[in-house]
C-alpha positions as CSV (number, residue, x, y, z in Angstrom):
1,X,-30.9,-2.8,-7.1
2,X,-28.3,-0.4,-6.4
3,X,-29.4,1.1,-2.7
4,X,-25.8,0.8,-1.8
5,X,-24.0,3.1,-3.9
6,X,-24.4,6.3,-1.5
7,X,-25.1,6.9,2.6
8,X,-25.7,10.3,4.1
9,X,-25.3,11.5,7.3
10,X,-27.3,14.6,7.1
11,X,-27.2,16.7,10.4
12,X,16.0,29.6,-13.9
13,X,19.4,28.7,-13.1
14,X,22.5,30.3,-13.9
15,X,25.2,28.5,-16.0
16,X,27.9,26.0,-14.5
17,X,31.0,25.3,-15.2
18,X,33.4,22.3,-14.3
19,X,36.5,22.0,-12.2
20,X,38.5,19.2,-10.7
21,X,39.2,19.0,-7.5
22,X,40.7,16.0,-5.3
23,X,39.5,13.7,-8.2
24,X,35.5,14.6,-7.8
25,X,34.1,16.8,-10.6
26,X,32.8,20.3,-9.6
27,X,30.4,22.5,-10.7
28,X,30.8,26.6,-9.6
29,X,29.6,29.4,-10.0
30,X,30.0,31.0,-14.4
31,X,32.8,32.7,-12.6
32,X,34.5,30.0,-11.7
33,X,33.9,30.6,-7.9
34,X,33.4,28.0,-5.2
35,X,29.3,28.7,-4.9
36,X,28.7,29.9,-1.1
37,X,25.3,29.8,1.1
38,X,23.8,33.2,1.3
39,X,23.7,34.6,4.8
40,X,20.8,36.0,6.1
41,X,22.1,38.9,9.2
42,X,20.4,38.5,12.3
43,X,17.9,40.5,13.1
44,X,18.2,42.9,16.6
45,X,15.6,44.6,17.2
46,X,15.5,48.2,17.8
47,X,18.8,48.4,16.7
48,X,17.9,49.7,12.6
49,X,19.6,46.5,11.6
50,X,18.3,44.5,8.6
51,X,15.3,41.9,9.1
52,X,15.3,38.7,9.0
53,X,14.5,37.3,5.6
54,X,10.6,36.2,5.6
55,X,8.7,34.5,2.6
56,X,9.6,32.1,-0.1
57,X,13.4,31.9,-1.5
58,X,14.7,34.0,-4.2
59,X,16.3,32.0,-7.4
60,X,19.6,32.8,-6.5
61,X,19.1,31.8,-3.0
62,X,17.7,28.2,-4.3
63,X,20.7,28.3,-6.8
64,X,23.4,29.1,-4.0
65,X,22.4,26.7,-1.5
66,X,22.1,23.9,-3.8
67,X,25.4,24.2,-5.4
68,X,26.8,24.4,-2.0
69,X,25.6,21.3,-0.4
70,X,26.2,19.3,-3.7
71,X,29.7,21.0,-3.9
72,X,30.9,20.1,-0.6
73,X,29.0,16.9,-0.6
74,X,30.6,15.6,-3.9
75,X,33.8,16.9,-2.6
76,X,33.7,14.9,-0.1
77,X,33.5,18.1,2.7
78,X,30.6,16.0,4.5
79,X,30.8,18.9,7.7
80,X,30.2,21.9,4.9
81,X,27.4,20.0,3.4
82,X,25.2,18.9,6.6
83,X,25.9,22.4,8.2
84,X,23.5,24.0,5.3
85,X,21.1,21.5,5.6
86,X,18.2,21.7,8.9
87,X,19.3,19.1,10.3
88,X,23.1,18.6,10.3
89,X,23.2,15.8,12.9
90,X,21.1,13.5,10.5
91,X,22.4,14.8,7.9
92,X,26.2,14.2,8.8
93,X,25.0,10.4,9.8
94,X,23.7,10.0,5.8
95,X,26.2,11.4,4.3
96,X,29.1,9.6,6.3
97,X,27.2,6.0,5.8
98,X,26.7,7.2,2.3
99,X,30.4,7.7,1.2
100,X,31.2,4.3,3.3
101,X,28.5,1.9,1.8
102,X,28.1,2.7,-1.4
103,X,31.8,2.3,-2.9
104,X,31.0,5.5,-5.3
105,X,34.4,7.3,-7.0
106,X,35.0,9.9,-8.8
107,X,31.3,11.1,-8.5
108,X,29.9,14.0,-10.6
109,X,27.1,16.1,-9.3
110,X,25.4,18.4,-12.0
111,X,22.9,20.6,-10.8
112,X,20.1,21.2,-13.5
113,X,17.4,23.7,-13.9
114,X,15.0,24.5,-10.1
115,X,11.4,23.8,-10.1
116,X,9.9,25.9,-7.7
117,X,12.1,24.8,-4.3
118,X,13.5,21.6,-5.4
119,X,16.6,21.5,-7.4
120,X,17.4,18.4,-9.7
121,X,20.4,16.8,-10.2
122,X,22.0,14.4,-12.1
123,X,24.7,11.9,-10.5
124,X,27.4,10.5,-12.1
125,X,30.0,8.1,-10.7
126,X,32.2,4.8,-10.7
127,X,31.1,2.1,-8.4
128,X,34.2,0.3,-7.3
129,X,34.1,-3.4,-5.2
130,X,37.1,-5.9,-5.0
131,X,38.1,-5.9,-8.3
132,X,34.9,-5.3,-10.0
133,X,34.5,-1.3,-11.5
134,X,31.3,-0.3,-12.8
135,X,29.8,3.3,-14.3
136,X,26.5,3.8,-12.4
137,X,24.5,7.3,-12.8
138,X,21.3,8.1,-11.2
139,X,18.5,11.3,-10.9
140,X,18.2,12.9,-7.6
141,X,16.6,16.0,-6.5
142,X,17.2,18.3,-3.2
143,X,14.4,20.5,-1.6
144,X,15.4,23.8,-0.2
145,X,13.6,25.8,2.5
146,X,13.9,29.1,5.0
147,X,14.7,28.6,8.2
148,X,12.2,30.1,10.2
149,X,14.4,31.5,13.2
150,X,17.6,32.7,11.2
151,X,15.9,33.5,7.7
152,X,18.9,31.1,6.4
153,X,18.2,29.1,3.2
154,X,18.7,25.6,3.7
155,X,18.6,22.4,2.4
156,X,15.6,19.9,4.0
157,X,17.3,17.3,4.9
158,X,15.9,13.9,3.9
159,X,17.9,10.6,3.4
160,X,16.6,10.6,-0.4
161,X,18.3,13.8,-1.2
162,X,21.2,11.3,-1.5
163,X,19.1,9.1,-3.5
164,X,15.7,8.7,-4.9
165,X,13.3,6.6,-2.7
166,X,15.3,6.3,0.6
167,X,14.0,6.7,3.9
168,X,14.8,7.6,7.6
169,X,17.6,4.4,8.5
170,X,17.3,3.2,5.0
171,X,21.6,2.7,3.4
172,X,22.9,2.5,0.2
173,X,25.4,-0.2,0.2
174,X,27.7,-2.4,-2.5
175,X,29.2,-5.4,-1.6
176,X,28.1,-9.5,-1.2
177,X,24.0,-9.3,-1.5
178,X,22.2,-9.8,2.0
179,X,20.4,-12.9,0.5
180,X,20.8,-14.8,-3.4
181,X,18.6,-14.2,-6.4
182,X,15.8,-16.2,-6.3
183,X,13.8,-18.3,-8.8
184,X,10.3,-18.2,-7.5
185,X,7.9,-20.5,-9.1
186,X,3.8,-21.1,-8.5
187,X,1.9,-24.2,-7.1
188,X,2.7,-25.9,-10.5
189,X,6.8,-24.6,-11.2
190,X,5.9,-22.2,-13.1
191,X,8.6,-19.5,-12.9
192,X,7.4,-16.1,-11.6
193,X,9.0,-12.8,-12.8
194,X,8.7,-9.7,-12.6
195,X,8.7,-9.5,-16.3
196,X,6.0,-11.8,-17.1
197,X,3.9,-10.2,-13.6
198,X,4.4,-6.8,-13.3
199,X,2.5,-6.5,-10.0
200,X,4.7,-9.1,-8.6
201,X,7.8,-7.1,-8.6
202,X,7.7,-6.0,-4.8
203,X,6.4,-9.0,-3.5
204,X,9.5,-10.8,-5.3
205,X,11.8,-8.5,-3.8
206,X,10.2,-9.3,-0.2
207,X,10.4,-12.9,-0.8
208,X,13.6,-13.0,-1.7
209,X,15.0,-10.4,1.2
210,X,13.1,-12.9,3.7
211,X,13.8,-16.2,2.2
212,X,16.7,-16.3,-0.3
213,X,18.9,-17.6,2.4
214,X,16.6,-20.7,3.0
215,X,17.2,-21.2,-1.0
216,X,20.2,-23.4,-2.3
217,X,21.3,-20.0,-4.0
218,X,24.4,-18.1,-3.7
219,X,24.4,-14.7,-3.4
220,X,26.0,-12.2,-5.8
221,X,27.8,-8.7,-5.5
222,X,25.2,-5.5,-6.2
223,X,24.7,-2.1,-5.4
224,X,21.5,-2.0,-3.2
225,X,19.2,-0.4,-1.0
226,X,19.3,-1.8,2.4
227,X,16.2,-1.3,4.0
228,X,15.6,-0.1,8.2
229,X,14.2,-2.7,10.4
230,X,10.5,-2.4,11.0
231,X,9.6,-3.0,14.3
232,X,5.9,-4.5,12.8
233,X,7.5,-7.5,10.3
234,X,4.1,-6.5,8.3
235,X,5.6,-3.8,7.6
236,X,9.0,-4.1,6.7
237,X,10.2,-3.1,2.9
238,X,12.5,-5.0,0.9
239,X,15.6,-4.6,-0.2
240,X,16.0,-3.6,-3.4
241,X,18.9,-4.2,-6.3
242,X,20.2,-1.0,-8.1
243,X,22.8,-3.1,-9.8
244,X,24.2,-6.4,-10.4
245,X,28.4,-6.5,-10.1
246,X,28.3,-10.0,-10.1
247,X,25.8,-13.0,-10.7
248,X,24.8,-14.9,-8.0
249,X,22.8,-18.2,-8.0
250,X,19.3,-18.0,-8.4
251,X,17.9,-20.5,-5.6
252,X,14.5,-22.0,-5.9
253,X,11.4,-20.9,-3.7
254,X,8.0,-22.3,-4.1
255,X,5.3,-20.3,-3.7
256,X,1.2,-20.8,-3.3
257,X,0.3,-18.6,-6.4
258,X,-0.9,-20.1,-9.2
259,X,0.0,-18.5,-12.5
260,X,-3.1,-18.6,-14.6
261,X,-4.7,-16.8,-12.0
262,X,-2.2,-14.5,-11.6
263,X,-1.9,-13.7,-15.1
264,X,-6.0,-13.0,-15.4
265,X,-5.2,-10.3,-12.5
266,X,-2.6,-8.4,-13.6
267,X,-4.9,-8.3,-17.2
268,X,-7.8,-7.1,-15.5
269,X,-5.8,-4.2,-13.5
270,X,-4.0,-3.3,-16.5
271,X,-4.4,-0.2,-18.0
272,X,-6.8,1.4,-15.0
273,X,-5.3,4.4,-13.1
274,X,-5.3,2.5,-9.6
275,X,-6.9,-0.9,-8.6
276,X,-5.9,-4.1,-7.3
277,X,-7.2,-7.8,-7.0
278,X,-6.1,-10.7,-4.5
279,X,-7.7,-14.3,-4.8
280,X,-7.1,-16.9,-1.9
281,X,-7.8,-20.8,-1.9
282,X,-10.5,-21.0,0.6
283,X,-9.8,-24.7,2.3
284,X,-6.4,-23.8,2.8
285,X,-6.0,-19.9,2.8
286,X,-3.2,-19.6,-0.2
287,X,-2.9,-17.1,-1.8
288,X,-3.2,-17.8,-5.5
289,X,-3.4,-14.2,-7.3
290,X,-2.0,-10.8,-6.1
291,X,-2.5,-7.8,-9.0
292,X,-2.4,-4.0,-8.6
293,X,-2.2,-1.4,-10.7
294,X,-0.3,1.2,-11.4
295,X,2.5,-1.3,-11.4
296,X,5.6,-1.1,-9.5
297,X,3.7,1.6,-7.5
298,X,2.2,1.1,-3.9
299,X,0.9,-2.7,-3.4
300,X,-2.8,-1.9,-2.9
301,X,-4.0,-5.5,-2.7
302,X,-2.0,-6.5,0.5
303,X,-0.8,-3.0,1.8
304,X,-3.7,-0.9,1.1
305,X,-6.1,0.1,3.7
306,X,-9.5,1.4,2.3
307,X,-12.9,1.6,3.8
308,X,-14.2,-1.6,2.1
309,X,-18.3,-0.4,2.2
310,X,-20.6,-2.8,1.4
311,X,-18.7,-6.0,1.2
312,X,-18.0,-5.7,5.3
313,X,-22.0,-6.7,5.6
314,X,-21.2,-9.8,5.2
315,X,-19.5,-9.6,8.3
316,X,-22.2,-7.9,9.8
317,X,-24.9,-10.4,8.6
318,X,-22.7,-13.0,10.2
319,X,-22.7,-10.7,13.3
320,X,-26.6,-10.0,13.5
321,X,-27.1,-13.9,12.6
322,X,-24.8,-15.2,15.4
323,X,-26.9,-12.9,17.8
324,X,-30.1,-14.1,16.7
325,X,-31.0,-10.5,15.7
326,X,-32.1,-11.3,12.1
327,X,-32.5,-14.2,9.4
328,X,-32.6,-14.4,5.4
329,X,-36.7,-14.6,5.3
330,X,-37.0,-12.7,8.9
331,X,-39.1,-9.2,8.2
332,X,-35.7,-6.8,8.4
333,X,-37.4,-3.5,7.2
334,X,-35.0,-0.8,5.0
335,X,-36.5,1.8,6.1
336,X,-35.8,5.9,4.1
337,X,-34.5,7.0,7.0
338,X,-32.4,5.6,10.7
339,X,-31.3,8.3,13.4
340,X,-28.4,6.7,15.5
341,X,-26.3,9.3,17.7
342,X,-27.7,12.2,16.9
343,X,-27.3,11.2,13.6
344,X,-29.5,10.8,10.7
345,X,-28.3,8.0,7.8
346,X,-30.6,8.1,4.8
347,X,-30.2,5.5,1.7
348,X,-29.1,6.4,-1.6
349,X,-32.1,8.5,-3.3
350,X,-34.3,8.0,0.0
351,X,-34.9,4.5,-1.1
352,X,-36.5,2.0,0.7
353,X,-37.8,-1.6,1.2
354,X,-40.1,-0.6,4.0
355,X,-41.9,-4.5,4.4
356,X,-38.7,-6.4,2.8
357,X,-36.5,-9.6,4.5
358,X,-33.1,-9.6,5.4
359,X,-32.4,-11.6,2.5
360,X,-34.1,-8.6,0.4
361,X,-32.3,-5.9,2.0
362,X,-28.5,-8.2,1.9
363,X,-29.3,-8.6,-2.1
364,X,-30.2,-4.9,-2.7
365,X,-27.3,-3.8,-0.1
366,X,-30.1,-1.5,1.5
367,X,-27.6,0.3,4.2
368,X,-30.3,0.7,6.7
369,X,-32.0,-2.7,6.8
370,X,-28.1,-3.4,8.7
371,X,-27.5,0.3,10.2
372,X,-30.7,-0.3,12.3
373,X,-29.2,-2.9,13.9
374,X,-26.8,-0.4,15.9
375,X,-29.6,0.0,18.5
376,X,-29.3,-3.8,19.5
377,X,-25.0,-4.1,19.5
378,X,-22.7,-3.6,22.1
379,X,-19.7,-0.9,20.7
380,X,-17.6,-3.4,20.0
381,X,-19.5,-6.3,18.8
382,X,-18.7,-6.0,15.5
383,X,-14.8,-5.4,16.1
384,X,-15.0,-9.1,17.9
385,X,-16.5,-10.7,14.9
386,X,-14.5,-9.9,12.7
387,X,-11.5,-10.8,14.5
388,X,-13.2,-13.8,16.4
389,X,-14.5,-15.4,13.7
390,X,-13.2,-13.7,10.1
391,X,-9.1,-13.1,11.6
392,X,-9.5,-9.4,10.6
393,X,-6.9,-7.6,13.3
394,X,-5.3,-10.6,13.8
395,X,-1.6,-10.5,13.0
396,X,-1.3,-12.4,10.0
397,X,2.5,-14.5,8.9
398,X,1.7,-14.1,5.2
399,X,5.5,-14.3,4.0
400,X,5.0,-10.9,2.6
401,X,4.5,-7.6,4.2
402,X,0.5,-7.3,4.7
403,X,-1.9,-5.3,6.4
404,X,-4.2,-7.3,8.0
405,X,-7.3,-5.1,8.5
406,X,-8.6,-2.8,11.0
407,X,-12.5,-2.5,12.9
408,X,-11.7,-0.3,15.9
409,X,-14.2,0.1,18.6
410,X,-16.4,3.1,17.7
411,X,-19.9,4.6,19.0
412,X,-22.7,5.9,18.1
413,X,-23.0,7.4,14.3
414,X,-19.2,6.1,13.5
415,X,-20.4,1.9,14.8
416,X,-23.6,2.6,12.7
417,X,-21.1,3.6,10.0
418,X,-18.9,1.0,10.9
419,X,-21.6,-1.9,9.7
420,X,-21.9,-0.4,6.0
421,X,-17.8,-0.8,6.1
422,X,-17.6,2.8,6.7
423,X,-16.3,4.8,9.7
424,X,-13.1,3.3,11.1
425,X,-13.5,0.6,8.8
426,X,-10.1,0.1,6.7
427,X,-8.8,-3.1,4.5
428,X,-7.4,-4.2,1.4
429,X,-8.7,-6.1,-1.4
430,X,-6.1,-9.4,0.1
431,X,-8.8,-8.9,3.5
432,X,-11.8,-8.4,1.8
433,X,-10.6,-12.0,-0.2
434,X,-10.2,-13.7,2.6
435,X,-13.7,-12.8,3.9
436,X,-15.3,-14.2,1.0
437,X,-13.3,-17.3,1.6
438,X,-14.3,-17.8,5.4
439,X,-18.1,-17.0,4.1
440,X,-17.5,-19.7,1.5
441,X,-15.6,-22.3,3.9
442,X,-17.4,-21.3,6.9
443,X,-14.0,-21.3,8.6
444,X,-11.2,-18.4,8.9
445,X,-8.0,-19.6,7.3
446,X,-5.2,-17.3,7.5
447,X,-3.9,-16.3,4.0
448,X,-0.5,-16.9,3.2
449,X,2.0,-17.0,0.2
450,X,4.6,-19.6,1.1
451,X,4.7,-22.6,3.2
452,X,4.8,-21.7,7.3
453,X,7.8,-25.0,7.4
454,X,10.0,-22.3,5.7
455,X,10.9,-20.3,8.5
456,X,8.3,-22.1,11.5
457,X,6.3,-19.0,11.2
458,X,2.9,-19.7,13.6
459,X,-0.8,-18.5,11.4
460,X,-3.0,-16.9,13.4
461,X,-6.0,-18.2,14.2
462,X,-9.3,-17.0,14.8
463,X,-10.6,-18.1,18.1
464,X,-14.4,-19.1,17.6
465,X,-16.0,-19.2,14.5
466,X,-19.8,-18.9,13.0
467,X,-22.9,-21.2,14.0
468,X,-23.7,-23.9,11.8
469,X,-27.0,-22.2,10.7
470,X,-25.3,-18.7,10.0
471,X,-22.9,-20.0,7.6
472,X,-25.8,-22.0,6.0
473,X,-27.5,-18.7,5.4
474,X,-24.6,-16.9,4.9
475,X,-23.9,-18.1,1.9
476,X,-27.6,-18.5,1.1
477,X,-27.3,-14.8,1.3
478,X,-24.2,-14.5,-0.5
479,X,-25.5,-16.9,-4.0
480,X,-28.8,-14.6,-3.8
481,X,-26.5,-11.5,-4.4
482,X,-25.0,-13.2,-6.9
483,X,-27.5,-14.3,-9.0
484,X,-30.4,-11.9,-8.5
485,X,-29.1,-8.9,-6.2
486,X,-26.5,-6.2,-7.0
487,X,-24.0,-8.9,-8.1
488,X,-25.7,-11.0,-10.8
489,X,-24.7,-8.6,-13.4
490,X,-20.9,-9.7,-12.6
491,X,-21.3,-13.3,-11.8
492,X,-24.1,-13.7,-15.1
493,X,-23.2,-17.3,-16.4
494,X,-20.9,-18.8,-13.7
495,X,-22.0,-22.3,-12.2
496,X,-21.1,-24.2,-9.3
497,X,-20.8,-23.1,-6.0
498,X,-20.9,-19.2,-5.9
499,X,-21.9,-16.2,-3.6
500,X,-21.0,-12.7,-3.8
501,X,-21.3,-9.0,-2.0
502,X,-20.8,-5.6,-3.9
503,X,-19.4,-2.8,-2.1
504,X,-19.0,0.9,-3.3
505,X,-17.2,3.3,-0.2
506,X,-18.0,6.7,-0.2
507,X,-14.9,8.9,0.6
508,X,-14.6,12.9,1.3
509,X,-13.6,15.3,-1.2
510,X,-14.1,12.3,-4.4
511,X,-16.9,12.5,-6.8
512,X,-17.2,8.6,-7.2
513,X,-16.9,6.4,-4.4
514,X,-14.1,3.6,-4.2
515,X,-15.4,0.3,-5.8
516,X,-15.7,-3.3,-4.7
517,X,-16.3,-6.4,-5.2
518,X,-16.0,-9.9,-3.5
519,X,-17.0,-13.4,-4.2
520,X,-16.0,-16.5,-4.5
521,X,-16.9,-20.0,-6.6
522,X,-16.1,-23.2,-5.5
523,X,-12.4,-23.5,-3.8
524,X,-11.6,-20.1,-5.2
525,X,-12.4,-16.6,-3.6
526,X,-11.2,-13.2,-4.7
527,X,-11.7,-9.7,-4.1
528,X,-11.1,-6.0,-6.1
529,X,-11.3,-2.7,-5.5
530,X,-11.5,0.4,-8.4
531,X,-10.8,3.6,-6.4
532,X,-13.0,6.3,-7.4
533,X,-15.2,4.5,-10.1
534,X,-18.4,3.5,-9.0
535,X,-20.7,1.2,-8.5
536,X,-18.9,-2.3,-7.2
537,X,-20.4,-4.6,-9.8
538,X,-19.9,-2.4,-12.3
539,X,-16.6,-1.8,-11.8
540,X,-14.9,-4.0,-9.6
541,X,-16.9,-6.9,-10.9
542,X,-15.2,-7.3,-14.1
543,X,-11.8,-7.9,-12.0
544,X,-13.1,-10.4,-9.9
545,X,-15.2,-12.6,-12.6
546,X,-12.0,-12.7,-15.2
547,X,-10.2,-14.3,-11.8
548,X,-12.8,-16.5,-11.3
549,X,-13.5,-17.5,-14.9
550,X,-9.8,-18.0,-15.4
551,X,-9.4,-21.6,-13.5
């Protein structure tokens, strides 16, 4: 029963050599010269002069530049460096902040061997606070490029050519931490660490940049990365320790996650190239289990934003049942073939369930038993329900930075789309969770990760929410999938009260699509995705029963 899985729409360096000057280590040219940028001549034309220099930079022109801007740069000649860079306003700002905030002496710069247009080099310095002195060294790399007006090379200026992983209004500071260390512990005081939960290491550094200061902890002395402001809180980064000068005080923060479950995540993301989980307590909306792999790379379960396929029919079923347009034993044919828009969607195979029920085409995630449905909507029906009654859009006060889901009014072939979770369709496995969890409640309760009294942070709140009979059937729907439809495979063997949706996004250019899976038993929902696997219960499955097996 795998009509889901597909939907058409057919219509070399040269050597250096050390000098000291002013107390900063330099490395020159072999000859012991002060390296200098090359100059292209300007080009008049008409006049027989020289060209200007087209096409890509010649080694020594990559070798030259560099050595320039890190010589001047580690001299601490902040003018010479930003005037061979493209942009020597922004680049002046870095590099002045830089050698205010960061408390760096006697720093070495050592260029090493140019891949292509990027030059590595290795940093070597003495961090100095108070009375505290400290060796710190680091990898960075600059990126060189023609200018296309004066056929000048030049260095493209980006805040992390001064270090690895900063961005536009992003500092590197020492001095007295922003906020303390914090101990974070789960529902039960278990201590959380980024040790023991990999995945957690970014959401500890976002706790603590938010919250430490509402901790009894005392902060410490460090050399950091101070983020920019975001002007969407959802989106702001953390700051993020380089190196402890000095201990602080680790103050206590209690968090909703619950480390049992949070261990059986990060074990069932482990080891796969990308995926992430998220599990949510569906009376209350806590968030109990966050996982993503790789770890310590981009926080897919709260951050990511992926077409989430067929697990957005349950919002659609919701949808069509609210409206009175279908019902689980109503005659909903899934027929081979739907034209919407000009467009013509056939199902996976030409497949068909030509005199099935709703409840027959939700089970077998037959697209066009729901994409048939686009004739009877309104464009942005759909994009109401799921804010209205499942808080997708909303603006949600997790305690971490989230995204909270998108279902943009759309027309035609793209809203047809849109009901299969396609189209303009985008969330994240933390989204897809929480669906499950207002499908299992019957009510929309806004995820969140510590306690709103913390900092009298207000949850959103959806503003209506299903009929009684819908959410009856909706999860009549839901416990058919999972134990006879495309997620009984996943959920074989687990009792109580349990529903589930499979969901497998096809995406340009990728020879699988993206898996998922949602579902939920009892008081506990979760949700996973598998980029570029598969089938949902085949792959994404697994993530979500070890979660729910786990309690």
């Amino acid at each position: 029963m795998r009509r889901e899985v597909k939907y058409g729409l057919i219509g070399g360096s040269a050597a250096l050599v050390a000098g000291v000057v002013g107390g900063f280590t330099l490395f020159g040219g072999s000859d012991g010269s002060s390296p200098q940028a090359v100059r292209a001549a300007d080009a008049k034309p008409g006049d027989g002069g020289p060209s200007v220099p087209t096409g890509p930079l010649t080694a020594k022109e990559i070798d030259t530049t560099a050595q320039t801007f890190l010589t001047a740069w580690q001299s601490g000649d902040i003018q010479k460096a930003a005037s061979v860079t493209d942009d020597p306003d922004a680049a002046r700002t870095g590099l002045t902040s830089f050698a205010q905030q960061a408390k760096f002496t006697k720093v070495a710069l050592k260029p090493g061997t140019p891949a292509g247009d990027k030059v590595p080099y290795t940093a070597t310095t003495e961090i100095a606070y108070k009375s505290v002195k400290a060796p710190f060294s680091y990898g960075g790399a600059v990126t060189l490029k023609r200018d296309r007006t004066t056929g000048k090379p030049q260095v493209a200026w980006q805040p992390s050519a001064l270090y690895p992983g900063l961005a536009k209004g992003d500092e590197l500071r020492t001095g007295e931490a922003e906020a303390p260390p914090i101990k974070a512990v789960d529902r039960n005081g278990t201590e959380l660490t980024a040790k023991d939960y990999p995945s957690l290491s970014g959401v500890l550094d976002s706790l603590r940049t938010k919250y430490g200061n509402k901790t009894d902890g005392k902060p410490g002395a460090e050399l950091y990365i101070h983020r920019a402001k975001s002007a969407d809180s959802n989106q702001q980064q953390p700051d993020k320790t380089l190196k402890v000068l000095s201990k602080g005080t680790p103050g206590t923060l209690h968090t909703t996650l619950d480390a049992k479950l949070q261990a059986a995540a990060e074990n069932a993301v482990k080891g796969k190239k990308t995926a992430a989980a998220a599990a949510v307590k569906p009376s209350t909306g806590e968030i109990l289990a966050l996982a993503y792999a790789p770890a310590g790379g981009f926080n897919l379960a709260t951050q990511g934003s992926l077409a989430p396929g067929s697990t957005m029919k349950i919002v659609t079923s919701a949808l069509l049942m609210d409206k009175g347009l279908t019902a689980p034993d109503q005659k909903n044919p899934c027929p081979k073939f739907v034209t919407v828009g000009g467009w013509k969607f056939q199902n996976l195979n030409k497949s068909e369930i030509p005199d099935g029920t709703f409840a027959q085409s939700f089970a077998a995630s037959c697209n066009n038993a729901f994409i048939g449905h686009a004739k009877d909507l309104a464009d942005d029906d759909l994009t109401k329900e799921a804010r209205d009654v499942f808080g997708i859009g909303l603006n949600w006060a997790t305690g971490i930075p989230t995204f909270d889901g998108a279902v943009p009014v759309q027309h035609d072939a793209q809203m047809a789309a849109s009901l299969i979770g396609q189209g303009g369709v985008r969330m994240n496995p933390l989204n897809v969770a929480s669906i499950a969890a207002t499908a299992q409640s019957g009510s929309f309760r806004q995820p969140y990760i510590v306690a709103a009294s913390l900092d009298n942070r207000t949850f959103a709140k959806a503003a209506g929410s299903m009929k009684p009979d819908t959410a009856a059937n909706l999860k009549a729907l839901m416990k058919l999938t999972a134990t006879s439809g495309t997620g009984a495979e996943a959920m074989q063997g687990i009792s109580g009260d349990i529903g589930a949706k499979t969901g497998s996004a096809e995406v340009d250019n990728q020879d699988k699509p993206n898996a998922w899976f949602a579902a939920y038993r009892n008081d506990l929902a979760a949700a996973a995705v598998v980029p570029a696997s598969g089938h949902g219960g085949t792959n994404a499955g697994p993530l979500v029963r070890a979660i729910l097996t786990a309690e």
